[in-house]
N, C-alpha and C positions, 0 to 999 in steps of 0.2 A: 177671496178678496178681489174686489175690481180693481184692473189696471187701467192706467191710461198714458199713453203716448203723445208727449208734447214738444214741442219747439218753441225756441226764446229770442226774438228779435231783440238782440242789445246786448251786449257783454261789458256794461259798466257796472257805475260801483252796484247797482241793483240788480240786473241780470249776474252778474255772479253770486252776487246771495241767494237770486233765488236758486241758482245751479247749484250752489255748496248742499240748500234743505234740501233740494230737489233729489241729489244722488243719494240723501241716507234715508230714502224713503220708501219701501217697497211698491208699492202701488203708483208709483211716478219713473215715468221711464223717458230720459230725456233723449228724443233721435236727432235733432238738428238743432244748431243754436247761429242767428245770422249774423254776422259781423265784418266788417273793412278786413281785406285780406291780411294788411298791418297787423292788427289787432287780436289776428286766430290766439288761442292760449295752445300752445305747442305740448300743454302734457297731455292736452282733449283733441289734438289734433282731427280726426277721424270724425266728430260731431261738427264740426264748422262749415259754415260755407257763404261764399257773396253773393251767392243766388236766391232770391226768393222762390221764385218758382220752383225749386227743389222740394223748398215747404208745402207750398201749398196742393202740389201736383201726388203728393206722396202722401196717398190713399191711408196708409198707418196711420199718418198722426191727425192724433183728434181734436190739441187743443195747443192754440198757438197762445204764448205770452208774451204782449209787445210791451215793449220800455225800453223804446227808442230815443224817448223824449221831443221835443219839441212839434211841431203841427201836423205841416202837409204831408210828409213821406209815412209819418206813422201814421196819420186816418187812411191815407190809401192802402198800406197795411193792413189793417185790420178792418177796412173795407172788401179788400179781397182776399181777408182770412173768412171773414162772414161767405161771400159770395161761394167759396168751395164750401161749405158747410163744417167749418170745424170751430167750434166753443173760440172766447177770446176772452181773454183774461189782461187788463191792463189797469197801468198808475198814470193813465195819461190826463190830466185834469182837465188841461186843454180842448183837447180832442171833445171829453165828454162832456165837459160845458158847454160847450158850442154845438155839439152835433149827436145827444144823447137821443132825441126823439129819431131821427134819421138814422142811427144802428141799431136801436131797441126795435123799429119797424123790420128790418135787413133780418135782423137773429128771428125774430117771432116768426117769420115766415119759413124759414126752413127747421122750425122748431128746435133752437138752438140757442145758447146762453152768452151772451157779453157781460161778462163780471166788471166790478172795480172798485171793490173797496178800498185798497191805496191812493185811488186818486185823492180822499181826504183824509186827513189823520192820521196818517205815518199808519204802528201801527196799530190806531186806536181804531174797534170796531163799529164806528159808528155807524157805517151805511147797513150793517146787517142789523143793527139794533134799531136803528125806524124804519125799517122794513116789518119787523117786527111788531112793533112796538105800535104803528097805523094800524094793525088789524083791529086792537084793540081800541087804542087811544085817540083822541086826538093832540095833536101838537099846536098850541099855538106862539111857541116862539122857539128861535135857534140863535144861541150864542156861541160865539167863539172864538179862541185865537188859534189858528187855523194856519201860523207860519211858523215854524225853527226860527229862520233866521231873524228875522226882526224882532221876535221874543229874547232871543241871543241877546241883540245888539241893546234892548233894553233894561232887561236883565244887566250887562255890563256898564253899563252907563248910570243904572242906580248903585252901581261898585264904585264909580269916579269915574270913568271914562269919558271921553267925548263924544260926540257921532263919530266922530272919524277914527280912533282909536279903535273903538268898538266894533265897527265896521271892516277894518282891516282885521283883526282880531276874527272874526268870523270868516273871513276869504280864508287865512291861516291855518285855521284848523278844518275848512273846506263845509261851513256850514252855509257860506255865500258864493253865489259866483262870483267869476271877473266882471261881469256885467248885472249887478243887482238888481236895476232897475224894475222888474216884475214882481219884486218883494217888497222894497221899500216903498215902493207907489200901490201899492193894492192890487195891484191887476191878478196875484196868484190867491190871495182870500175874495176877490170876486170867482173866480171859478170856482172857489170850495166850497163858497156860502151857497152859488147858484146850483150844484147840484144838489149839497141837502135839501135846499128849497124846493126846487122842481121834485124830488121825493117825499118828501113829507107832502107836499099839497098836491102832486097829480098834477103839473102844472111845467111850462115850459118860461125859465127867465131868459131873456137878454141880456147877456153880461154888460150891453154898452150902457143899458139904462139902469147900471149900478151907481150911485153916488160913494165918490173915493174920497180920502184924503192921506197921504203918503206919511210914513216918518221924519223925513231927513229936514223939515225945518225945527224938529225939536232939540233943545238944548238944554247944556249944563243948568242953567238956570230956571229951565221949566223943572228941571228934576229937583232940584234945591228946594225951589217951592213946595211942590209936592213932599216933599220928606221931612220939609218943615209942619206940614198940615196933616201928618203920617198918612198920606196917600201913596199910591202907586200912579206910573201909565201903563197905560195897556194896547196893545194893537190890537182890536179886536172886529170882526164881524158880526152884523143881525139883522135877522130875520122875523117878524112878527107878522099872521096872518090873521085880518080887521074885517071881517065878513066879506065885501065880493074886492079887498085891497090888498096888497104886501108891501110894508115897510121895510127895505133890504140897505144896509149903507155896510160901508169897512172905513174904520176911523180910528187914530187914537182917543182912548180915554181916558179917567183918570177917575179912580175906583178907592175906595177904604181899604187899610193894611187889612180888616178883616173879612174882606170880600173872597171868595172861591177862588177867584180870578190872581190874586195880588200874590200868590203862593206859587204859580204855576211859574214858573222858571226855565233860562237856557233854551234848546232845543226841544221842551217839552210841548205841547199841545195842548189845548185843552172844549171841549164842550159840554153846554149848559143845555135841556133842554126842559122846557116850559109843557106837561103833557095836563088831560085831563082822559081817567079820574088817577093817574099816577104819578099826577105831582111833578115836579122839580128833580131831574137827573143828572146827572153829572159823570163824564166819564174823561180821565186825561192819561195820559199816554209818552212817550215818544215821537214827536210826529217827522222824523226825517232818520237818517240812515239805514245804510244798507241792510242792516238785518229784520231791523222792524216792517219795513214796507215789505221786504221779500217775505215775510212773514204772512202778511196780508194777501198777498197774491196768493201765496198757495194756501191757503183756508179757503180762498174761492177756489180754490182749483180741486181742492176736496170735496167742498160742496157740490160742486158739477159732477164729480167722480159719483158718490153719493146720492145724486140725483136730489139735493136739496137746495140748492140754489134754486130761487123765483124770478124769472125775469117782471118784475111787480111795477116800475117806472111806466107811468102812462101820462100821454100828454090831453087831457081830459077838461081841466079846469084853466079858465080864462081869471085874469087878475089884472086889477088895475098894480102898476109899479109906483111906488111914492118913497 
């Protein structure tokens, strides 16, 4: 059996998931895991440490897993996990909507793999499934709701709730942050959507030339109506490619009780996609906590072990955005 020797930038709620699969796995062998001195877990004492360059300098490990969250400190991370040559495995959606073509170039070059399936769909496998799935098919459209938390907060809100009940309601049980903003405004189903996109089409989007529109002006009353006319809403993203265009928006909708969509509930997830000659797919999931996404990450991290992971993303095809 192939081993492999990795390190975990992050010891939140998701770097400890992935540590808990991580240790009941023979073939996974964790040396270093980085985090704020504050923050060591004192029963793994001996694995911790606030230096990176420990990781990266330390010829054993092979494959670092960042879930750091947030921008700049984790692309530089996993810019200079690429530059020593070791595998990088991350849920950084961020990171990889903005700057996939710029690390897929980085790994290819020292013949090395940047994974990321977590970055969409909790932990629904859809990036290995159009990875797949383009060999054969073509795709031409991607639906989705592509957040927890706003599906949460609507989901509760067709229970009675308000926005703002609902919304706290979701901080509570820690499906929202204290500052939501990048969920309730789209900004986190524009990075989800733009990497299926740029995967399915061979194509690079600019998240800024996404057309949004947020939740937080809808109301009790919008939802009354709907339930009067046995509708749902939905938060949903789409993608559609029109021979040399792509149609990409994140909007609420408002769908038939007997729509795919109108079932998917709470922190669930869900994706629709449009192939030919295999028809209409549908795959839904979990798409937030700890164990699902950690989940995610190491199926990439077997794949690499495995030598089945493709780094397959190429920035090839030009698109008009509409």
């Amino acid at each position: 059996m192939k081993k492999i020797n990795i390190a975990i930038l992050g010891y939140g709620v998701i770097g400890k998931g992935v540590f808990e699969i991580c240790r009941n796995m023979p073939n996974i062998n964790v040396v270093k895991i980085l985090e704020r001195k504050e923050r060591f877990d004192q029963n793994y004492i001996e694995l911790f440490t606030d230096n990176a360059d420990e990781i990266f300098r330390n010829k054993k490990i092979d494959l670092v897993v960042e879930v750091l969250g947030g921008y700049d400190f984790a692309k530089q991370m996993i810019v200079k996990s690429l530059q020593y040559e070791k595998h990088v495995v991350t849920a950084n959606k961020e990171v990889i909507a903005k700057d996939i073509d710029f690390l897929s170039n980085l790994a290819s070059r020292s013949n090395i793999s940047i994974a990321y399936e977590a970055s969409v769909g909790g932990g629904i496998p859809i990036i290995k499934n159009i990875k797949e799935l383009k060999k054969v098919n073509k795709i031409s459209k991607i639906s989705g709701i592509l957040n927890g938390t706003t599906n949460f907060i609507l989901t509760k809100m067709f229970e009675g709730l308000d926005f703002n009940e609902a919304l706290k309601e979701a901080q509570r049980l820690g499906f929202a942050e204290s500052d939501p903003t990048a969920d309730l405004e789209g900004y986190d189903m524009m990075r989800k959507i733009a990497i299926l996109s740029d995967l399915a089409w061979d194509t690079f989007i600019d998240i800024n030339q996404i057309p949004q529109i947020g939740i937080s002006k809808i109301t009790k009353e919008d939802v009354l109506l709907a339930k009067e006319n046995n509708k749902v809403i939905k938060f949903v993203c789409e993608s559609s490619l029109n021979n040399d265009s792509i149609e990409i928006k994140v909007e609420p909708k408002i769908f038939d009780n007997n729509h795919f969509f109108s079932n998917v509930n709470n922190e669930f997830n869900a994706v629709i996609l449009e192939t030919f000659p295999n028809d209409t797919l549908t795959f839904i999931g979990k798409g937030a906590g700890s164990l699902p996404t950690a989940s995610a990450i190491v199926l990439d991290i077997v794949d690499i072990i495995e030598e089945r992971y493709i780094n397959n993303y190429q920035n090839i095809n030009k698109y008009k955005i509409n």
